[in-house]
C-alpha positions as CSV (number, residue, x, y, z in Angstrom):
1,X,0.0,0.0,0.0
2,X,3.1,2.5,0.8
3,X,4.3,2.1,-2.6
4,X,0.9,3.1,-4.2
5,X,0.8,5.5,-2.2
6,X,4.3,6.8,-3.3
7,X,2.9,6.6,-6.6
8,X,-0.2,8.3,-6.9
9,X,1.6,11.3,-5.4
10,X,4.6,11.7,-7.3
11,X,2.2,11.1,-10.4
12,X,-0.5,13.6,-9.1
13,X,2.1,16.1,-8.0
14,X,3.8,16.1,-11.5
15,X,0.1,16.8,-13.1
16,X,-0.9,19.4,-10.9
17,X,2.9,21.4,-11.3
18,X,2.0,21.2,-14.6
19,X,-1.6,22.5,-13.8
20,X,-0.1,25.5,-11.6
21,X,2.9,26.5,-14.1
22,X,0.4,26.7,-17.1
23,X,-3.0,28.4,-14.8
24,X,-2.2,29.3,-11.9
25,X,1.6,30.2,-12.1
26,X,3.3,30.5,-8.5
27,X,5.8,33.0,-7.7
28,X,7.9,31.3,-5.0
29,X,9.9,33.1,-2.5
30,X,12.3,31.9,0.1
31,X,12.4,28.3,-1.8
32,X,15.4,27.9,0.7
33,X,13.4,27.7,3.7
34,X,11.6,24.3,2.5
35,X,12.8,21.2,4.7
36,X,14.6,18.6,2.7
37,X,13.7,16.0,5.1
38,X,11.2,15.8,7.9
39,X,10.5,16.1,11.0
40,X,9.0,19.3,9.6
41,X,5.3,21.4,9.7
42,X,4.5,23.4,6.7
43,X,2.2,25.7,8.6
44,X,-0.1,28.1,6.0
45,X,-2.8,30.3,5.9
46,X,-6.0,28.6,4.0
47,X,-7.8,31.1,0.9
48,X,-8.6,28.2,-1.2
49,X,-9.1,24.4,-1.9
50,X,-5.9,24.3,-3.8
51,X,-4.1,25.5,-0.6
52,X,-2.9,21.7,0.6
53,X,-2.1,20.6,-3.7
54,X,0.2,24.1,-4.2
55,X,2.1,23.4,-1.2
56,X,2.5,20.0,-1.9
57,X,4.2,21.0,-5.2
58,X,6.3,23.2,-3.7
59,X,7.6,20.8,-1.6
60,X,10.4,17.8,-2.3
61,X,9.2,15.7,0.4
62,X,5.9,14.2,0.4
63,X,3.5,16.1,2.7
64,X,0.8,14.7,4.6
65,X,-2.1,16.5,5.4
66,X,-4.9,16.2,7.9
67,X,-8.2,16.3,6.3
68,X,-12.0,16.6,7.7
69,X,-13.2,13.4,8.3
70,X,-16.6,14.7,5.9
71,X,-14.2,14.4,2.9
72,X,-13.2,10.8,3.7
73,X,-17.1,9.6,3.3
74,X,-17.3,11.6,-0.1
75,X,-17.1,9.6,-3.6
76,X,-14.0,9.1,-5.1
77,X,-12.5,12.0,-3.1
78,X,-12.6,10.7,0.0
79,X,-10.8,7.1,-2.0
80,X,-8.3,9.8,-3.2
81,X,-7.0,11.6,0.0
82,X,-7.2,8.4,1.3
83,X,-4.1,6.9,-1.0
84,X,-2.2,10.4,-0.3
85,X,-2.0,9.3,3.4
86,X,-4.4,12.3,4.3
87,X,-5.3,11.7,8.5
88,X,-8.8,12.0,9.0
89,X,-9.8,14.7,11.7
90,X,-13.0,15.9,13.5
91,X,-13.4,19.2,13.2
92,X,-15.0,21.4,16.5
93,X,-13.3,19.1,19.1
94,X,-9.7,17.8,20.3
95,X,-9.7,15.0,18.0
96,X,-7.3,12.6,20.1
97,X,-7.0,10.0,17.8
98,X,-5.5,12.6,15.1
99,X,-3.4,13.8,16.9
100,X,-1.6,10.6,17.6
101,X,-1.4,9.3,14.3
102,X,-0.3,12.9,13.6
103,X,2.9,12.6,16.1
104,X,3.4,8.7,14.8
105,X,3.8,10.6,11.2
106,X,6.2,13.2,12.5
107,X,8.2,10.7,14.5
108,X,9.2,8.9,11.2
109,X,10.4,12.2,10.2
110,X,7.7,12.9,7.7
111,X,6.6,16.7,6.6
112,X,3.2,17.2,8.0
113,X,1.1,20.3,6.8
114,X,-1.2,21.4,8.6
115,X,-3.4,25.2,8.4
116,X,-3.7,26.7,11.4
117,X,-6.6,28.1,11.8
118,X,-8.6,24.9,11.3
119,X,-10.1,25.9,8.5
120,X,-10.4,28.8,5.8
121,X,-8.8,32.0,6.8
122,X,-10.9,35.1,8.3
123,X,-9.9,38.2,9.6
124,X,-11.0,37.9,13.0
125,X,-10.3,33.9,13.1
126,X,-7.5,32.9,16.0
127,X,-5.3,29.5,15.7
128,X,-5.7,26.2,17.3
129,X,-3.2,25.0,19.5
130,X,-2.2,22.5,17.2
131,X,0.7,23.5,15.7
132,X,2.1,24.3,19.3
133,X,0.8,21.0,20.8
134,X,2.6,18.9,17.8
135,X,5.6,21.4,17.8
136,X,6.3,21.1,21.4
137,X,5.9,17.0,21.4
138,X,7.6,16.0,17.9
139,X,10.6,18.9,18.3
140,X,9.9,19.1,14.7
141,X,10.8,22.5,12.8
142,X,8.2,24.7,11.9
143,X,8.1,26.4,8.7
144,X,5.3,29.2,8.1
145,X,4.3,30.1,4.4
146,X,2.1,32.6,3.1
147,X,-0.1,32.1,0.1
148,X,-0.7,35.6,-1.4
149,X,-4.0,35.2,-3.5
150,X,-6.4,35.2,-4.3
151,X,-6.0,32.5,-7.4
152,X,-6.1,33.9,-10.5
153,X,-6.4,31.9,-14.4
154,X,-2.5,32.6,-15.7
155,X,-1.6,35.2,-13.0
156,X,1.6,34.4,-10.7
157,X,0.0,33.5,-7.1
158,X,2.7,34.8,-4.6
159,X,3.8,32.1,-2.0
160,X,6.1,33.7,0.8
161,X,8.4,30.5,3.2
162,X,9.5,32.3,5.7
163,X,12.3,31.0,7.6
164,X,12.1,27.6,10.4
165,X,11.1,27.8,14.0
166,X,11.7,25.6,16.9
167,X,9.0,25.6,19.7
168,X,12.4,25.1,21.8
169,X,14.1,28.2,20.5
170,X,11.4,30.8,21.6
171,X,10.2,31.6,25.0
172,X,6.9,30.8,25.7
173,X,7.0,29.8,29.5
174,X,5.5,33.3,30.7
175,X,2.6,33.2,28.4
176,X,-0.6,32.0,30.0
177,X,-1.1,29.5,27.3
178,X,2.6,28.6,25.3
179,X,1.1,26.6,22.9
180,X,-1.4,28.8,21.8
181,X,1.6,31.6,21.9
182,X,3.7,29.6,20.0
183,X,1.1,29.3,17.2
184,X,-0.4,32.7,17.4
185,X,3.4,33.4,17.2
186,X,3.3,31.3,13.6
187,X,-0.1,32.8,12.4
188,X,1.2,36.4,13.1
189,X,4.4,35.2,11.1
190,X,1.9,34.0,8.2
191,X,0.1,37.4,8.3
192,X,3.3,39.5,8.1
193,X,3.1,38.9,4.6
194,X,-0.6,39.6,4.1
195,X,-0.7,43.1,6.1
């Protein structure tokens, strides 16, 4: 199952860089910052369903995404995300059982991407504690990216990687909550970009 796994994404990744270079053209900065290996989070703020496909094309390493659980029972797509190695996820609770299987992926130094906010971005929408929660356990780096859009047919879509961060190399003991800190620390790096 690994292998076709392996296979469906290398083949859907080449499609869909072909898709993105032709319609929706990606002007990539700070290409350095990508992780070459994992562990790693490619953390992102979320305009559009393409969100989790672009930055899966601009990474190297495979990235597996958590995905809601809805999408799973869906036709087809849910078959699809299934065979990327997508980790189902209940949205509007502290899905447990994700979040294990989410620090099992990290320990086998995969690159996990994860949004967030939990969903689409909003102006007045605050993060999850996710990213600080699997950040602090995994010791994996965090790398924030911002996705300038919206998506436009055959106009470059701006995609900003800012540099890594380590849960372990900022101080978050004084806050009230550090893992919230640390990841409203990540969205605020996200929105730097956006302001």
């Amino acid at each position: 199952m690994e292998n076709k796994r392996t296979s469906l994404y290398i083949v859907l990744r080449f499609l869909f860089r072909l898709l993105f270079k032709v319609v929706y053209p990606i002007k990539l900065e700070g290409k350095q910052n990508l992780p070459h290996n994992g562990p790693a989070i490619i953390c992102s703020n979320h305009i559009s369903l393409l969100d989790p496909i672009l930055l899966g094309c601009i990474s190297e390493p495979h990235v597996t995404f958590m995905a809601k659980e809805e999408l799973f029972n869906i036709p087809v797509i849910g078959r699809i995300i299934y065979l990327l190695g997508a980790l189902p996820v209940k949205r509007g609770q502290v899905d447990r059982n994700a979040i294990k299987l989410s620090l099992k992926q990290l320990s086998k130094n995969c690159v996990f991407g994860i949004f967030p906010e939990g969903t689409r971005h909003s102006e007045d929408k605050k993060p999850l504690k996710g990213v600080g929660f699997l950040a602090a356990r995994s010791k994996a780096h965090v790398v924030p990216v911002t996705i300038i859009g919206p998506y436009r047919l055959f106009r470059k879509t701006r995609v900003v990687v800012h540099q890594p961060v380590n849960y372990d190399e900022l101080d978050f003991a004084k806050s009230e909550d550090p893992l919230l800190g640390f990841s409203q620390y990540i969205m605020d790096t996200i929105n730097s970009e956006l302001n």
